[in-house]
C-alpha positions in Angstrom: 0.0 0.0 0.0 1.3 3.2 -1.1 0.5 5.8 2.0 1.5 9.8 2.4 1.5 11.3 5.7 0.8 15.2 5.9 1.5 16.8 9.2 2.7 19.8 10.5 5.3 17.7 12.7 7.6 14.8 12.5 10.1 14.0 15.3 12.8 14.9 15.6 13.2 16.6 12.7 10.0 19.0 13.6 8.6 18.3 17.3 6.4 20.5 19.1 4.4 17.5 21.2 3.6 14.1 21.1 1.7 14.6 17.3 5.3 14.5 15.9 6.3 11.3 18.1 3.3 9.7 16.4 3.8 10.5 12.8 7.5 9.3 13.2 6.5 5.9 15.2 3.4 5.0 12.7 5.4 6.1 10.0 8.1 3.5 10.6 5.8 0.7 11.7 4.3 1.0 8.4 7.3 0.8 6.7 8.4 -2.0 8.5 5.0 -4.0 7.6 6.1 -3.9 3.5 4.5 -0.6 2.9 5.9 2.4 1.0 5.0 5.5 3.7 6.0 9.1 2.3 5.4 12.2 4.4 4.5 15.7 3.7 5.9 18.7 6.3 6.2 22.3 6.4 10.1 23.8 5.6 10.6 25.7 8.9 13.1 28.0 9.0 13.8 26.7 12.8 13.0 22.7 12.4 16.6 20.5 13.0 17.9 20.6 9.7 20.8 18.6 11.5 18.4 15.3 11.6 18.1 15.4 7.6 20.0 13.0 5.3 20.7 14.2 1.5 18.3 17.0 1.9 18.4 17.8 -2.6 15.9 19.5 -4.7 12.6 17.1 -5.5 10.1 20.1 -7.2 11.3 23.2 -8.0 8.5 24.9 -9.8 5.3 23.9 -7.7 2.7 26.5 -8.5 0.1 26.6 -5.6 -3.6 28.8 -6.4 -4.1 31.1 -4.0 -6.7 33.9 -4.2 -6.7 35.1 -7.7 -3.0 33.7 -8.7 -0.7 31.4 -7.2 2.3 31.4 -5.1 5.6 30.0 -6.1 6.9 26.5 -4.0 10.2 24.5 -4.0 9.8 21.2 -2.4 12.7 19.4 -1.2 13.3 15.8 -0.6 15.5 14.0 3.1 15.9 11.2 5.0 14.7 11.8 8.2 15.8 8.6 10.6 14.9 6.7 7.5 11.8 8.1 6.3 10.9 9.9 3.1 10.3 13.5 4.3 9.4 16.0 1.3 9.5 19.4 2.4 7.5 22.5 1.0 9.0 26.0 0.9 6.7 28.6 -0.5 8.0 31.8 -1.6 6.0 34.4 -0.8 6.0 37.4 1.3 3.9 35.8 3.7 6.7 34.1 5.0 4.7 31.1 6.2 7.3 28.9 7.4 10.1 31.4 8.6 8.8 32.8 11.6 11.3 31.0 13.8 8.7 29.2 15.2 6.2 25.8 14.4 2.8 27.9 15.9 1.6 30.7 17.7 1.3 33.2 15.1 -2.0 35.2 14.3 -2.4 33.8 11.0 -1.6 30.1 11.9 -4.8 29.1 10.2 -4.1 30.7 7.0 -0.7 29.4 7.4 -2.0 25.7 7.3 -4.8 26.4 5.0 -1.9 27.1 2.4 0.0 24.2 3.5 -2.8 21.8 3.0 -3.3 23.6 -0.3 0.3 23.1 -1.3 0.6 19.3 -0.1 -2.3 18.6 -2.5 -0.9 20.3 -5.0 2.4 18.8 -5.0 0.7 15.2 -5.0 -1.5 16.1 -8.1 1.6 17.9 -10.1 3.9 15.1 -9.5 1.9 12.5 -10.2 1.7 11.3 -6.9 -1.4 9.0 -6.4 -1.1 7.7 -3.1 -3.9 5.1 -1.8 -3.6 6.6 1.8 -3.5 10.2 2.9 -3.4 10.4 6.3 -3.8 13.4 8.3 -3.2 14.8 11.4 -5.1 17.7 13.7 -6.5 21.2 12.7 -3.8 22.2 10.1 -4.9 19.5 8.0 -8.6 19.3 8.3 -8.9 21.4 4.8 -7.2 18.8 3.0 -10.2 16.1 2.5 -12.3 19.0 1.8 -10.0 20.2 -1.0 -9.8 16.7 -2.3 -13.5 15.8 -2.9 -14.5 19.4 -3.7 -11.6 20.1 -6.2 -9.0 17.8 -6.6 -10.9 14.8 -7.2 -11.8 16.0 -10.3 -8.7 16.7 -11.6 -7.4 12.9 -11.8 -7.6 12.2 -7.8 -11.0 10.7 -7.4 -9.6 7.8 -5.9 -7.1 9.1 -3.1 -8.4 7.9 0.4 -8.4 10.2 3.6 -7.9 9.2 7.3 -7.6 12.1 9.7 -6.2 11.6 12.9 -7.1 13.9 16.1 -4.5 14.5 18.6 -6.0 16.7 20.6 -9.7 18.6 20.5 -8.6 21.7 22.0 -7.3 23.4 18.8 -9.6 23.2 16.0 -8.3 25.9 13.7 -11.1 28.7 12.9 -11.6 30.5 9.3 -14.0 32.8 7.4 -14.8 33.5 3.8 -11.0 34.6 3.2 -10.3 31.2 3.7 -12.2 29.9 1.5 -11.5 32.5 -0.9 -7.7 31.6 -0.2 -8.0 28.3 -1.0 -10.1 28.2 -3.9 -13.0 26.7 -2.3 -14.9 29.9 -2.6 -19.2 29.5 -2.4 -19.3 29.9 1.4 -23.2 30.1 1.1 -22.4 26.2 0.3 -19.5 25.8 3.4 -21.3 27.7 5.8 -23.9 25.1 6.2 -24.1 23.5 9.3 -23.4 19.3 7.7 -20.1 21.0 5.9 -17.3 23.1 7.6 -19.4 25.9 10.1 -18.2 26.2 13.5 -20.7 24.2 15.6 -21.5 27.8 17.9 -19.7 30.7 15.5 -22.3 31.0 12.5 -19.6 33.2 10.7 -16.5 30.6 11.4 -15.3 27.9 9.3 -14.0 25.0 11.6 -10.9 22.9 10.1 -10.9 19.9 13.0 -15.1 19.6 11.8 -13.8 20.2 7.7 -12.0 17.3 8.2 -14.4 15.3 10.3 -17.0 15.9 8.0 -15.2 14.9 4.7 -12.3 12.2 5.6 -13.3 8.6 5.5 -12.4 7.8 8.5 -11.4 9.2 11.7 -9.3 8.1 14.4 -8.0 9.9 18.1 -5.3 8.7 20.1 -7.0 6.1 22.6 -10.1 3.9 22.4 -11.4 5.5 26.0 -10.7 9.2 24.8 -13.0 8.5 21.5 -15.7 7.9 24.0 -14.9 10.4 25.9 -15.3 13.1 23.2 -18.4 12.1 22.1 -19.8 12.4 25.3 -18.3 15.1 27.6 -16.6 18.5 27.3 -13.5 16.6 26.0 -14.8 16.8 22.5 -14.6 20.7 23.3 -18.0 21.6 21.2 -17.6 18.8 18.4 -19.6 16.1 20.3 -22.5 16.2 18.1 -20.3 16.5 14.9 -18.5 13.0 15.9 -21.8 11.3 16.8 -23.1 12.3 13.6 -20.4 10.3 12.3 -19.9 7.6 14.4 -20.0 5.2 12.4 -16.3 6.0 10.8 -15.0 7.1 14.0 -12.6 4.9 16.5 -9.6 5.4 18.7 -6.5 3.4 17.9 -4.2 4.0 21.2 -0.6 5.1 20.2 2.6 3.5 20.6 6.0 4.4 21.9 9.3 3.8 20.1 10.9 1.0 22.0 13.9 1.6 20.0 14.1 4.6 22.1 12.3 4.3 25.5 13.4 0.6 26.5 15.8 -0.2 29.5 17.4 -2.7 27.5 19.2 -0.5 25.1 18.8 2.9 26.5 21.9 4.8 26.6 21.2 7.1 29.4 20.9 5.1 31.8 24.3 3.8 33.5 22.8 0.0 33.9 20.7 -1.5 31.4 18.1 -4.2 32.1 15.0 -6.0 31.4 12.2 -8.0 33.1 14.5 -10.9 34.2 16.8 -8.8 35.1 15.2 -6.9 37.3 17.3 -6.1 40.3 19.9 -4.0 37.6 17.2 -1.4 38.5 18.5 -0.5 41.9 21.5 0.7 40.1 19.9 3.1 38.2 18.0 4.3 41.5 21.4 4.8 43.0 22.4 6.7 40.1 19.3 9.3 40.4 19.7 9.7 43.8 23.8 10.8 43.3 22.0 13.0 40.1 19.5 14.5 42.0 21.4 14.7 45.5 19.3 12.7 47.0 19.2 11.2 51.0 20.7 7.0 49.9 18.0 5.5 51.8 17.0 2.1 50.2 14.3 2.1 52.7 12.3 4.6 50.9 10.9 4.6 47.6 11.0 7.5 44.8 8.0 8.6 43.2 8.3 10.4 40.0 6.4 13.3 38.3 7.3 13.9 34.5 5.5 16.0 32.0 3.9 19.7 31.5 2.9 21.8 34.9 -0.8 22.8 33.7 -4.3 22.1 34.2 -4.6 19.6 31.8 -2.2 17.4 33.8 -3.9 18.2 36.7 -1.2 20.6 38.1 -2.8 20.8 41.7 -2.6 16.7 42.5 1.1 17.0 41.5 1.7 19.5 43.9 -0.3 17.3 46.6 2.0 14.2 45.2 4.8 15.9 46.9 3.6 16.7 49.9 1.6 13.0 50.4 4.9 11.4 49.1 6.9 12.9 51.6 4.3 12.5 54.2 4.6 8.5 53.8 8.2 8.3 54.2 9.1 8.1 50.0 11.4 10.4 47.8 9.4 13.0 45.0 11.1 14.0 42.0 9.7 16.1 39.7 10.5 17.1 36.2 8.8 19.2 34.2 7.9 23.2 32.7 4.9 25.2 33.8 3.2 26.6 30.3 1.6 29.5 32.8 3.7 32.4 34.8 1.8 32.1 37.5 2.7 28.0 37.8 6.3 28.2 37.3 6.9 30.9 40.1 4.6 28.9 42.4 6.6 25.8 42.0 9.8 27.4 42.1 8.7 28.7 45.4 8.2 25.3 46.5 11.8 24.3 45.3 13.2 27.7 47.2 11.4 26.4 50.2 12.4 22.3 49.9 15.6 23.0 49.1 17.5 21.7 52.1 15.1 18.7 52.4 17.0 15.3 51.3 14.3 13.3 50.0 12.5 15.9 47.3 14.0 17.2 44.2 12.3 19.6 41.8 13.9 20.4 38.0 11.6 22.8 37.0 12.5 22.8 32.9 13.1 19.2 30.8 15.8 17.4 29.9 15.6 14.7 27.9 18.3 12.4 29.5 17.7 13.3 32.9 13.8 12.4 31.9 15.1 8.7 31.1 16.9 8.7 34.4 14.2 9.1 36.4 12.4 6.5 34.6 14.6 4.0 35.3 15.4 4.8 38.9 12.3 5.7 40.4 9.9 2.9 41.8 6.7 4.6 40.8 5.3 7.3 38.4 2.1 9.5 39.1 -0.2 10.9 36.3 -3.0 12.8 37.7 -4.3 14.1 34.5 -7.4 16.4 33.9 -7.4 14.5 30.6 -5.0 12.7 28.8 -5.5 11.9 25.4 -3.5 9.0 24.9 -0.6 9.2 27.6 2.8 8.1 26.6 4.1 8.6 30.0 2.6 6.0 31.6 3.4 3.5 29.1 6.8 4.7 29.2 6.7 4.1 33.3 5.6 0.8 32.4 8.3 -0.4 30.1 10.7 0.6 32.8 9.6 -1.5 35.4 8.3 1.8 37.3 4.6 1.4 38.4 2.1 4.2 37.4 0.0 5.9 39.7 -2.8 7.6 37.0 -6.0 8.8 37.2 -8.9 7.3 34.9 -8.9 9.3 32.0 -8.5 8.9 28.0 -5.3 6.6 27.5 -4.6 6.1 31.1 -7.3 3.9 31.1 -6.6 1.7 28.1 -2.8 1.1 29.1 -3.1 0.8 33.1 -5.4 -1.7 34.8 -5.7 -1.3 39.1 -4.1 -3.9 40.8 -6.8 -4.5 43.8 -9.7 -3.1 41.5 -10.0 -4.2 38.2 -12.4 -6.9 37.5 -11.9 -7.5 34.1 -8.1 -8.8 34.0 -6.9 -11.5 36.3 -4.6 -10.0 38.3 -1.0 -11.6 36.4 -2.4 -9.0 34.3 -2.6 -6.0 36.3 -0.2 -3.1 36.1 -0.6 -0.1 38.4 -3.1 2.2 40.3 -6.3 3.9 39.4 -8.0 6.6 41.0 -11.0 8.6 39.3 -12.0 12.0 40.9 -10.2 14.8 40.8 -9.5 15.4 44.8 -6.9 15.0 47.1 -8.5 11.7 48.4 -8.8 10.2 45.6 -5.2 10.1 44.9 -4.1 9.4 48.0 -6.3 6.4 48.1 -4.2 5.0 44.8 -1.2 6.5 46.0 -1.4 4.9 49.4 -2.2 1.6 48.1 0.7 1.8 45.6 3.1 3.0 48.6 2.0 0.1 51.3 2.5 -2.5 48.6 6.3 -1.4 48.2 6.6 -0.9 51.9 4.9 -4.3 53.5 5.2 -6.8 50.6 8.3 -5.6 48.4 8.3 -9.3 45.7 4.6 -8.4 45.3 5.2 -5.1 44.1 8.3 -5.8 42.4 6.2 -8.7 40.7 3.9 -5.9 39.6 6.3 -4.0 38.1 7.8 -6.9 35.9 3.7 -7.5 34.9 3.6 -4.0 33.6 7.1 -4.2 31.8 6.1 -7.6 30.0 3.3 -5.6 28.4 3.4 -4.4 24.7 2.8 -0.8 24.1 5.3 -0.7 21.1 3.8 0.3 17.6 3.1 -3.2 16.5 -0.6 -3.2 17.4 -1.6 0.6 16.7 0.4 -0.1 12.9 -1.9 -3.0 12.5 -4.6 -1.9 13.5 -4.2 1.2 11.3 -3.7 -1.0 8.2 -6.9 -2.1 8.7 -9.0 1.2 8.7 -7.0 1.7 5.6 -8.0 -1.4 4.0 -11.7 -0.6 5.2 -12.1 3.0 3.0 -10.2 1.6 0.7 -13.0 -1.0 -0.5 -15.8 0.7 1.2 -15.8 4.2 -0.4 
């Protein structure tokens, strides 16, 4: 099968969140399963040119309409890790791409609506017919649209759209000029409620509904989180859109590179070790401690926090982590960046004011090798999300033989499975702790549990542990699983 992926991000060459972590990882699995998987980015001025192979000219004189003309493209062609990246550079004085910066700009939705644009265009002038296009969020939604309103009638009737969601929050917002931009023009035909107008802005085009409305299929991150936005405020207004289409709608949980995040091979960490080898771990936990200057006290263990300080991660249960932790008798590290002012300076208060104290350690910022330190020396992990699409850090956790405390949201719930509480795995298939409100209680019931298993019967926690490392989160499923929504629009549209 002959698949292009068009994104906005691809790691590492172009990583802003976990969207480019997941166009890499399906990417390869695809690849690796006899199928040839070409991708579509966006030339930033600031992405890491340094992660390109044989970067060389692949288009040169890619014409994209816009408004009444058409703005001038180069596309270029790398290697990125392996994959086929091709790259489109517009020349314009719009400067799309050169704004030293991936997002954030006031005219990000013009922006994208051009890259969509271009990607198609650069598919049809090439003579690129791929069976698959698969894309990803809001800067992308246009492109079905586009396809089956324009391009299909100009030799690409039988192109195939999946559109993946990564997160509901941004949906990308338009009027007329957008249309007008893009060629699509007749907004007295877009601006009906069944096509591309925002569910509660009667004069707003929404690109997240665009694409749910025209691809074929649609997928988010996690089977759990596909309910979830269907049914509560996760869906963030587009509820009723997805129920409407329900019936081409599913959540295929994401997968972690275990090429990168495995204790086996990772290179960070000064001992590497598997499930059968279990006991290397301490080493690694003496390792953090000497990092982190840390009390040595084997007779406590360290619980971890990594990831974003905001409220979708549930900001105020990590700061009650620390204090509970600490209150049982166990280590807290935390790593991580506050995306609000007001978070960062209260957390670094709390570092000013723990400073001294031998058992806590906050590194308020990330670092990616001190990240894959922690996960191998600390005992457990706690996510206490607000929502959580998918969740890679708890899978992560798990793969490391580190036991994850999470809250029963989105991913968290497809990947961790309660010990003492859940009723639908025997418990050699348990992993971790599940809590579900959003209180102080609540986690400190999963959190105490977790804590008085390590303390009073260490072999059945450490038994535990090796359950949740034995388990597979790699891309091997999700890449299957994949193939087979492509197969399905392939023969049923």
């Amino acid at each position: 099968m002959y698949i292009v992926q068009i994104a906005s991000e691809c790691a590492p060459v172009i990583k802003a969140g976990g969207l480019g972590d997941v166009v890499y990882g399906l990417s390869r699995e695809l690849e690796g399963r006899g199928n040839t998987v070409e991708l579509i980015l966006p030339m930033y001025d600031c992405m890491r040119y340094d992660h390109i192979w044989g970067l060389h000219d692949a288009y040169l004189n890619l014409w994209v309409p816009w408004y009444g003309g058409a703005v001038h493209c180069s596309v270029y062609c790398g290697w990125v890790h392996g994959r086929v990246c091709f790259f489109i550079q517009p020349h314009s004085q719009d400067n799309f791409f050169n704004r030293g910066c991936y997002y954030g700009c006031d005219d990000d939705n013009m922006r994208f609506a051009f890259f969509s644009k271009a990607a198609l265009e650069f598919l049809l002038q090439s003579n690129k017919r791929p069976d698959i296009i698969h894309c990803h969020d809001w800067q992308t939604g246009l492109i079905p649209v586009m396809l089956y309103e324009i391009y299909k009638y100009h030799g690409m009737e039988y192109q195939r759209v999946c559109y993946t969601i990564h997160n509901f929050k941004h949906q990308g917002m338009g009027g007329v000029e957008t249309l007008q931009a893009t060629n699509l023009n007749r907004p007295e035909y877009y601006f009906q409620y069944d096509k591309l107008r925002d569910n509660f802005n009667p004069f707003a085009i929404n690109f997240m509904k665009a694409g749910i409305n025209y691809a074929n299929a649609i997928t988010t991150v996690s089977p759990n989180h596909a309910v979830e936005a269907q049914t509560s405020d996760v869906g963030c207004g587009l509820g009723h859109t997805l129920y409407l289409q329900k019936d081409k709608f599913s959540g295929v949980l994401n997968g972690i590179d275990y090429d990168f995040w495995n204790p086996e091979v990772d290179r960070y960490i000064p001992n590497n070790y598997n499930w059968d080898e279990f006991e290397q771990k301490a080493y690694n936990k003496k390792a953090l401690r000497e990092r982190l200057m840390l009390a040595h006290d084997e007779k406590k263990p360290i619980i971890a926090y990594i990831g974003r300080l905001d409220n979708q991660k549930g900001v105020h249960l990590v700061h009650h982590t620390m204090y509970y932790a600490l209150n049982r008798g166990a280590q807290f590290v935390l790593l991580g960046s506050a995306t609000e002012s007001a978070i960062n300076a209260h957390f670094y208060h709390e570092k000013q004011f723990l400073n001294n104290n031998p058992d806590v350690h906050l590194e308020l910022g990330f670092n990616e090798e001190l990240s894959h330190l922690i996960y191998a020396g600390a005992d457990m992990i706690v996510v206490p999300s607000n929502y959580e699409p998918c969740g890679l850090t708890q899978m992560i956790g798990l793969k490391y033989g580190t036991v994850p405390i999470v809250r029963g949201v989105g991913g968290l719930v497809n990947t961790v499975f309660d010990r003492d509480y859940d009723q639908n795995l025997p418990p050699e298939k348990r992993n971790g702790y599940v809590f579900y409100d959003m209180d102080n209680l609540a986690l400190e019931s999963a959190m105490g549990r977790a804590i008085d298993l390590w303390y009073q019967q260490p072999e059945e926690f450490k038994k535990l542990a090796i359950q949740g490392m034995l388990y597979d989160n790699s891309w091997n499923i999700p890449g299957a699983k994949y193939l087979e929504i492509y197969e399905w629009i392939r023969h049923k549209w």
